[in-house]
N, C-alpha and C positions, 0 to 999 in steps of 0.2 A: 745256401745260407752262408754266408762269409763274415768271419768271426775274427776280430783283432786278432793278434798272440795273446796282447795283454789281457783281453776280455777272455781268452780262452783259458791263459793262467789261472787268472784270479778267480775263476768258475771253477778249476781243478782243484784250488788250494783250499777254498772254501768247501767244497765236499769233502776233501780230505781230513780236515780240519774237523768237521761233522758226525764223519764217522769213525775217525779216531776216538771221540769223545765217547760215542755211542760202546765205542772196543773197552776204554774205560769204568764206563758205567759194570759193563757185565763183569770185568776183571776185578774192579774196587766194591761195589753196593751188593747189597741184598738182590739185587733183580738178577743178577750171575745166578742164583738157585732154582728161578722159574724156568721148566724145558723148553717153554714157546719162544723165550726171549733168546734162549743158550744156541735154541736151531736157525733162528733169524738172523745169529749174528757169526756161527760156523758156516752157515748156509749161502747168505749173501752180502754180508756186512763185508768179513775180512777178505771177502772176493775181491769187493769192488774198493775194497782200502788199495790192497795190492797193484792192481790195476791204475789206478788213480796216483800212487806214489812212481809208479814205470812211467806212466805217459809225462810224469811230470821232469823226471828224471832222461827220461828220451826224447822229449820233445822235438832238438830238431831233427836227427835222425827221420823219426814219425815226419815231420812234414817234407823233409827232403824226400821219401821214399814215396808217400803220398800223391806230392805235386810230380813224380817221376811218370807213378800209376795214371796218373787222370791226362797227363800231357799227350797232345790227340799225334797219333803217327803222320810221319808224312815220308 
């Protein structure tokens, strides 16, 4: 599947953007005191905040090193 950058950005900014809000929720509202909510968002939210902030941050790096990987030997 071969994905613009730009369509690959604006995919990254938008989830980050998503679960930012989501990191807010628990830090700002009343749902931060339910455990199921607290573990969803230690467990997998700010994982994939972190991650999603790096790739967007490293991006070309990520695809130089990438198209390095995938480039066939000769």
């Amino acid at each position: 599947m071969n994905v613009s950058n730009k369509t690959l950005r604006n995919i990254l900014r938008a989830a980050h953007l998503v679960i930012g809000a989501l990191t807010m929720m628990y830090v700002y509202s009343p749902l931060g005191d339910l455990m199921w909510f607290g573990m969803l968002v230690k467990g997998s939210v700010l994982p994939i905040l972190v991650l999603s902030g790096l790739a967007m941050w490293q991006m070309p790096t990520l695809t130089k090193f990438l198209k390095r990987q995938s480039a066939p030997i000769q």
